[in-house]
C-alpha positions in Angstrom: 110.6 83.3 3.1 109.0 83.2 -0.6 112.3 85.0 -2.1 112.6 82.4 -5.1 109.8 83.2 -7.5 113.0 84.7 -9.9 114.7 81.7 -10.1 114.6 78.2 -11.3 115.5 75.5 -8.8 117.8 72.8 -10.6 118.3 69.3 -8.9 120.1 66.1 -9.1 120.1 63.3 -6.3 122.8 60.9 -5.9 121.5 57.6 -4.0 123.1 55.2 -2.1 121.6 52.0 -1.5 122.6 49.2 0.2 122.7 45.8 -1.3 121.0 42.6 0.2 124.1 40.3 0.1 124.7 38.2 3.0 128.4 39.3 3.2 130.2 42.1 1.9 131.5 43.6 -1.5 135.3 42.1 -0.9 135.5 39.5 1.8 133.3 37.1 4.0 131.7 39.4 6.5 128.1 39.4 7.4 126.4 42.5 6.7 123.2 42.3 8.9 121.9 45.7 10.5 123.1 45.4 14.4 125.0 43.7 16.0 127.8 44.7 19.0 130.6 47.4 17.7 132.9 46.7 15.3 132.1 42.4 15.5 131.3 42.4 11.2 134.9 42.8 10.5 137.9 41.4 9.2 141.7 42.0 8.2 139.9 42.8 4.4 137.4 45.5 5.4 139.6 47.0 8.1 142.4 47.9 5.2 145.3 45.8 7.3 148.1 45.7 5.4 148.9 42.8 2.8 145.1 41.9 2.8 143.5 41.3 -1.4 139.7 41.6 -2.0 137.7 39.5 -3.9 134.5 40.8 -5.7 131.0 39.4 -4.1 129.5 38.3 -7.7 126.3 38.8 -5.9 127.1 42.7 -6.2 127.7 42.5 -9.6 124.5 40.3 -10.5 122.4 43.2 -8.0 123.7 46.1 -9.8 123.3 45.3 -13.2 119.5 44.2 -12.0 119.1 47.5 -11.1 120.5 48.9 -14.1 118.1 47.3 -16.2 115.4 48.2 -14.1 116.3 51.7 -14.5 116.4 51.5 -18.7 120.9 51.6 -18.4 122.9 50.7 -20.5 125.2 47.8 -19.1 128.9 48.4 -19.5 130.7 45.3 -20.8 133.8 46.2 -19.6 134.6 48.1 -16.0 136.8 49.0 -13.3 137.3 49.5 -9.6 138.8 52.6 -8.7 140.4 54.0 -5.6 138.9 57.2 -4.4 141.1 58.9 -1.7 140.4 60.9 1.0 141.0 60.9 5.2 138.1 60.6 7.4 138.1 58.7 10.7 135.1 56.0 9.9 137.4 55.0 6.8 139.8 52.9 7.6 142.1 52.5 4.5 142.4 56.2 4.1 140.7 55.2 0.6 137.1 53.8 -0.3 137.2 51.4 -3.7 134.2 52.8 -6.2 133.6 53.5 -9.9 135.1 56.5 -11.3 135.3 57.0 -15.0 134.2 53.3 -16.0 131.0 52.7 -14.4 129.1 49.3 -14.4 125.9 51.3 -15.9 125.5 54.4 -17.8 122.5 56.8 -19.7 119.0 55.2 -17.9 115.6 56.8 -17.5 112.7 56.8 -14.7 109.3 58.3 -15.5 108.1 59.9 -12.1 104.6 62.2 -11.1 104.5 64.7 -9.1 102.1 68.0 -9.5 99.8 66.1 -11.7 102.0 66.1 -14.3 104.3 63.0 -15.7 108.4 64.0 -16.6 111.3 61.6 -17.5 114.6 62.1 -15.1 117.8 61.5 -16.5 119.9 59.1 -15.3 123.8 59.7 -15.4 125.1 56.5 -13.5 124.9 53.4 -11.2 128.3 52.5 -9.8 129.5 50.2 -7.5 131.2 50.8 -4.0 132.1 50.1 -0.7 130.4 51.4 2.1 132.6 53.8 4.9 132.0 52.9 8.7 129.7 54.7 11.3 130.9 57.4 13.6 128.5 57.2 16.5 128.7 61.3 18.1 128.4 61.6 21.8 126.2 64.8 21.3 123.1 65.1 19.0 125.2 66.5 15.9 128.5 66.5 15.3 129.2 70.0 16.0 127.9 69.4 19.7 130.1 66.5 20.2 133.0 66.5 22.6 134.1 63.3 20.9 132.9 60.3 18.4 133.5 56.7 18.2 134.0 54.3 15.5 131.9 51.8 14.3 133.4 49.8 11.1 130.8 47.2 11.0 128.9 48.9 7.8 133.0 48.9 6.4 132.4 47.0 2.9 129.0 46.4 3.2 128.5 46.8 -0.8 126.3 49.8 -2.3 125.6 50.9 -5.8 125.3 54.9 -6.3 122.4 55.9 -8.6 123.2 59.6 -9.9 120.7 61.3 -11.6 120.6 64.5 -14.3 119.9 67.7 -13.0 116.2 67.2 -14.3 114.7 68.2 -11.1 113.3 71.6 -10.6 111.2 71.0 -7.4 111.1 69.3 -4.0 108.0 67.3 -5.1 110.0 66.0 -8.4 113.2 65.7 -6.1 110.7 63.3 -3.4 109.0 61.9 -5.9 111.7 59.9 -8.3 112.7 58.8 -5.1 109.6 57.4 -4.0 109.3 55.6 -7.2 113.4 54.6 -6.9 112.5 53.2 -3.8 109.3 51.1 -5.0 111.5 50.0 -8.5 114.7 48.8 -5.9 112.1 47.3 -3.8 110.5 45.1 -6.5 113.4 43.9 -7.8 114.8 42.7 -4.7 118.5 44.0 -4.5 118.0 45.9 -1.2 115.4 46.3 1.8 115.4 49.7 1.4 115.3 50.7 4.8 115.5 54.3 5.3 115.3 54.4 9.1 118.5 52.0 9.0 120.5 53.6 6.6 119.8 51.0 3.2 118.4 53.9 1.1 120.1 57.4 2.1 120.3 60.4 -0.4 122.3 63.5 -1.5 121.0 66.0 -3.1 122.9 69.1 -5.4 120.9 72.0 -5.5 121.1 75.2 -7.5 119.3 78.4 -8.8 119.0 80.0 -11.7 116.9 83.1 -12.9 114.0 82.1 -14.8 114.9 82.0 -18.7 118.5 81.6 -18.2 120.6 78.4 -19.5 123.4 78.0 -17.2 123.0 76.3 -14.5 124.3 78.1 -10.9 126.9 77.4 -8.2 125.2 74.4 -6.3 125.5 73.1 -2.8 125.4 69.3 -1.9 123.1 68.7 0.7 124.1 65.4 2.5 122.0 63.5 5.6 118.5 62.9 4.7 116.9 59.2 5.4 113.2 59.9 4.8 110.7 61.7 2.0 110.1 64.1 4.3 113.7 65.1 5.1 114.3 65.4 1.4 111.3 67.6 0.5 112.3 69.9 3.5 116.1 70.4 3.3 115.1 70.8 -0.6 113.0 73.7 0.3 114.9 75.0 2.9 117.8 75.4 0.8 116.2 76.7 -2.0 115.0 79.7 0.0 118.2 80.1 1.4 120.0 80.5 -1.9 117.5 82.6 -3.1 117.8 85.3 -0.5 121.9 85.5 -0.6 121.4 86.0 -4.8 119.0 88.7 -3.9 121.1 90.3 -1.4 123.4 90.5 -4.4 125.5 87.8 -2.8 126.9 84.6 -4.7 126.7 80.7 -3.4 129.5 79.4 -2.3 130.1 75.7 -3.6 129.8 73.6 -0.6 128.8 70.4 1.3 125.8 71.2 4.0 124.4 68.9 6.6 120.2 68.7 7.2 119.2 69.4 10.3 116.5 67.8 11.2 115.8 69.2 14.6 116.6 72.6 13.6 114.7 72.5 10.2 117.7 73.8 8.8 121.0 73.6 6.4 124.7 73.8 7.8 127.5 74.0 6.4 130.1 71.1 6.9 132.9 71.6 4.6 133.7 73.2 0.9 132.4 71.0 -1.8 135.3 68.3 -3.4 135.6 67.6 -7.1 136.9 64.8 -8.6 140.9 65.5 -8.7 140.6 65.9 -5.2 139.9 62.7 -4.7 142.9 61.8 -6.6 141.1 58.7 -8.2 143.2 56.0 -9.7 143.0 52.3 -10.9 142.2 49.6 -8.3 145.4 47.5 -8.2 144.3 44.8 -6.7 141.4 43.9 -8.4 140.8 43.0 -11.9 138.5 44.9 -14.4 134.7 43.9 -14.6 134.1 41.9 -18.5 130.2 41.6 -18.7 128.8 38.9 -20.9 125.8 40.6 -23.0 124.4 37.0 -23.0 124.7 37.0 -18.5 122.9 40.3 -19.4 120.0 39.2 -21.2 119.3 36.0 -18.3 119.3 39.2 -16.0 117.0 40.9 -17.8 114.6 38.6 -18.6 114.5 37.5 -14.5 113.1 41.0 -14.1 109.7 41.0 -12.0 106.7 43.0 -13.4 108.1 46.4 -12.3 105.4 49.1 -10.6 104.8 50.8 -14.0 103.7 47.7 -15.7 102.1 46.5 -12.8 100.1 49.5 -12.2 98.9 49.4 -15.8 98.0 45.6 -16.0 95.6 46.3 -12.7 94.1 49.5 -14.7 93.8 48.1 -18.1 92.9 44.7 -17.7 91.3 44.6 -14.1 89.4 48.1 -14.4 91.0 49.7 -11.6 91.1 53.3 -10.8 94.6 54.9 -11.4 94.0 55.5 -7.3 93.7 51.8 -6.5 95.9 50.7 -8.4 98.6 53.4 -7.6 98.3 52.2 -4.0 98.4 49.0 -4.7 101.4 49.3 -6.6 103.3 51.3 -4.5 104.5 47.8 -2.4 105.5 44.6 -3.9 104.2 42.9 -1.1 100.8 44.3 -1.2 100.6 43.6 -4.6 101.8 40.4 -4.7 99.0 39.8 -2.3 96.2 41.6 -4.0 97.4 39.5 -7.2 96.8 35.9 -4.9 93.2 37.7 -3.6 92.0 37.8 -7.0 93.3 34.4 -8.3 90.7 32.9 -5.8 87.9 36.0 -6.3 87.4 37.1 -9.6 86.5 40.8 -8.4 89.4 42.8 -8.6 87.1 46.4 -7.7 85.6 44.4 -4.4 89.1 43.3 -3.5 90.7 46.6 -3.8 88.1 48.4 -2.0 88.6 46.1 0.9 92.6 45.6 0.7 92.9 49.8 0.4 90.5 50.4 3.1 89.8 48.0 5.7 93.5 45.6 5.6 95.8 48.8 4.8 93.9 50.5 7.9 94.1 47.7 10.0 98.0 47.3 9.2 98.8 51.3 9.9 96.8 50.9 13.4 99.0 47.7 14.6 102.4 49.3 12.7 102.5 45.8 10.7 103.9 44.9 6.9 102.1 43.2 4.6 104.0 40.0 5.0 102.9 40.1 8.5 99.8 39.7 8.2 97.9 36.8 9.6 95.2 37.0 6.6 95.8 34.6 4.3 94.9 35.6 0.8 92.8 32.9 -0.1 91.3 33.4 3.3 90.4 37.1 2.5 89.2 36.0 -0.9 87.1 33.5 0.7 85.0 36.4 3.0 84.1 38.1 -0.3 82.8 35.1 -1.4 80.6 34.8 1.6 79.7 38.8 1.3 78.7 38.0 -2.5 77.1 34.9 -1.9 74.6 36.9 0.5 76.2 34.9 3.6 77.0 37.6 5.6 76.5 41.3 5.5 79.2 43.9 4.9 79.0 45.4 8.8 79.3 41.7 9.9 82.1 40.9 7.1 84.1 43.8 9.3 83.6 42.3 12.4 84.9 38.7 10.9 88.0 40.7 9.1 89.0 42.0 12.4 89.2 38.8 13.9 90.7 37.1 11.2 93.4 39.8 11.5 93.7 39.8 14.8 93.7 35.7 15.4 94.5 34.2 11.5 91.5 32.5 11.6 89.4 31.3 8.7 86.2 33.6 8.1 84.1 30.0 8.0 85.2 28.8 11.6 84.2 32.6 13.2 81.3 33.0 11.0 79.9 29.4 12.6 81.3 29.6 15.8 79.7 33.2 16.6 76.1 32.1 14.5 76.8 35.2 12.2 75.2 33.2 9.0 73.0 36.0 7.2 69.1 35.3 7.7 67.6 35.1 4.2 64.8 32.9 5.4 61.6 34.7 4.0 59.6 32.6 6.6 61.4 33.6 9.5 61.9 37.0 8.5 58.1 37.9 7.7 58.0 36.8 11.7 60.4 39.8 12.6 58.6 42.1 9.9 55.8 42.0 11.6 56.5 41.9 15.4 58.5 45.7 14.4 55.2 46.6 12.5 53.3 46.0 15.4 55.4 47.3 17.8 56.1 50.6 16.0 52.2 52.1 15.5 54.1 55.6 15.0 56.7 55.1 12.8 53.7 53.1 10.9 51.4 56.3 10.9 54.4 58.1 9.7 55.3 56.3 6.9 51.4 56.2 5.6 51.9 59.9 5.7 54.6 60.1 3.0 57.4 60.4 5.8 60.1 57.8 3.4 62.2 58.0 5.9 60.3 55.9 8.8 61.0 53.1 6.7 64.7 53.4 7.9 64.1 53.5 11.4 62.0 50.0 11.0 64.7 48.4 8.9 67.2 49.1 11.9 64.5 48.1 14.4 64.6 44.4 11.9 68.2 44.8 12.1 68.5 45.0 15.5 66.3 42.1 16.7 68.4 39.7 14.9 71.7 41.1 15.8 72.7 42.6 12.7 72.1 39.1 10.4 69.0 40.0 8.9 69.4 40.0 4.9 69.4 44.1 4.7 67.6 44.0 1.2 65.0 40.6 2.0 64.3 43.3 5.3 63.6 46.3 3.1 61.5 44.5 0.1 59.1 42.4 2.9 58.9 45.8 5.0 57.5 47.4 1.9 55.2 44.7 0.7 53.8 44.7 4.6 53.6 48.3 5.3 51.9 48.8 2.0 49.2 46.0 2.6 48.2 48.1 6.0 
């Protein structure tokens, strides 16, 4: 389309992510992904009457963690609120949130994207619970002929991370959540599962001409649950506004849907504000009083976070901002990289391998980290044989794909399949010179200046002893042989 070169895109993502608790924000129920229809529930988070909730501390303890994480400011005191509003996979008619007292305030993420670094606002976390699942019969719900309702997600707690309108592309827009996603990761208060609904965002988007201050009428675009789907819908929508404005048209303010399918934004309903959800104080709960000294023990419990992390492994370990980016990017890969080079104390040799061989080795299979067979010390151990001159780095392969593949230890393969590196002079000189003799023309060739017969010899070396000749021993007592004829 190309329309929006005029205007300036504005946008600000609200997240929802859903905590790791066993059970849910106000009663007993599990809150594991799964399971049959409507089994997670309970007088409480089905809203039947005469029912009280009780506030999971764990939900407390996980938003304030992410908070901090996120450079808030944690409120002392806070309140539950009742936010109102009819819709058939919300059982009470109401959902209990945060409204104008919210358990963090005023934080702060540093993302990239573009090659250059920005700080995003951020407004709010809050605390809520979540609404229920309706499960269409058709693809969408405007191809349905009827839907069903699931309340097992009912009360499954989530915090809502609101960010400024800082934003002003889809890159910025995928990239703080990418890095929201790494920071929730690390400090372990959700799995952050996209494809099951743990992380899902909504993003407000708006134009305005280039130069101007005001900030347009936006849209909410709801139903994205991957990178991709953000980036996309983002640009879709943009285009889309930018064509009605120069049309001479104006935005309506309104709640789309993404179509993924379709590539495409819909329109679902005109966009709420606050008094329409006629918000008022949670009756039956008390307010939230924080003690800063509760806050503190959180705070110092905080893991290394990615940004500290990243810069440890560049400044102190000499990594490339590359590595160590990629490295970074997981808590689970770089909790294991961390373990690799306890045991090897070469932190460039044990990236190279972890980024290339382990990480490619993981996508093929579809594995995690933590599903790995490879034990650290194990990997750290076949860099010590590569170092050590034990083994060469095409046989080091061969052994990483069968500890990989099996879990065994690179000693026990490296014996049982005779791979030891020959870096027996005597028994090399043997080889040398049975290749020499066997090779009159690659010979001649070399004594007339052509460097590169020397190659084809060293693989001819190579090759008679199955790949565990010494490559350098091969090259230097080719040399001193084909020089002496």
């Amino acid at each position: 389309m190309g329309s929006s070169h005029k205007y300036e895109t504005v946008i600000g993502l609200e997240v929802h992510v859903e905590l790791k608790t066993k059970t849910k924000i106000f009663c007993s129920c599990p809150t594991e992904f799964g399971g049959e229809e409507n089994t997670h529930v309970c007088p409480v988070c089905l809203g039947l009457p005469g029912v009280l909730p009780v506030l999971n501390k764990r939900v407390l303890e996980f938003a304030v963690r992410a908070g901090l994480a996120l450079n808030c400011e944690v409120a002392g005191f806070s309140k539950f609120d009742r936010k109102n509003y009819f819709y058939p996979d919300l059982p009470k008619a109401y959902q209990v949130s945060q409204y104008d007292l919210p358990i963090c305030k005023g934080g702060r993420l540093e993302i990239e994207a573009e090659g250059k670094k920005k700080t995003i606002g951020i407004t709010r976390i809050h605390m809520e619970e979540d609404a229920g699942k309706l499960l269409h019969s058709g693809t969408t719900i405007a191809s349905s002929d009827y839907s069903l309702a699931d309340y097992n997600r009912t009360g499954v707690p989530l915090i809502e991370i609101v960010s400024e309108p800082d934003m002003r592309s889809s890159q910025e827009a995928r990239a703080y959540l990418e890095k929201l996603k790494i920071i929730l990761e690390y400090i372990d208060v959700s799995d952050v599962k996209m494809e099951q609904g743990s992380l899902r965002c909504d993003a407000n988007i708006s134009l305005r001409p280039i130069g101007v201050e005001e900030f347009g009428t936006r849209a909410e675009i709801k139903n994205m649950n991957s990178f991709k789907a953000l980036q996309k819908a983002v640009e879709y929508e943009v285009e889309r506004q930018a064509e009605i404005l120069n049309e001479g048209g104006s935005i309506v303010q309104e709640t789309r849907s993404w179509d993924e399918e379709k590539g495409v934004t819909v329109s679902m309903r005109s966009k709420e504000e606050a008094h329409d959800y006629r918000y008022f104080p949670e009756p039956d709960l008390v307010p939230i009083v924080v003690e800063p000294a509760w806050v503190e023990e959180l705070r110092n419990s905080l893991p290394e976070l990615p940004d500290e992390r990243k810069g440890r492994l560049v400044n102190v370990l000499d990594l490339s901002e590359y590595d160590a980016g990629i490295i970074t990017g997981s808590r689970a890969l770089a909790e294991y990289f961390d373990r690799v080079v306890a045991c090897y104390e070469e932190p460039k040799t044990a990236a190279n391998w972890l980024n290339g061989e382990f990480l490619r080795l993981l996508n093929a299979q579809g594995l995690e980290v933590t599903e790995s067979k490879i034990d650290p010390e194990d990997f750290a151990a076949l860099l010590r044989y590569i170092a050590d001159g034990k083994i060469s780095g095409k046989i080091a392969k061969e052994v990483f794909a069968q500890m990989f593949a099996e879990g065994e230890k690179p000693g026990e393969i490296i014996k049982r399949k005779g791979l030891m590196q020959i870096s027996d002079e005597g028994a090399l000189s043997a080889v040398v010179e049975k290749i020499v003799a066997g090779n009159p023309k690659s010979v001649e060739d070399y004594k007339a200046g052509k460097e590169k017969a020397i190659g084809f010899l060293v693989g001819q070396v190579m090759k008679e002893t199955k790949g565990q000749a010494n490559p350098g021993l091969v090259n230097k007592l080719l040399q001193e042989r084909l020089d002496s004829l």
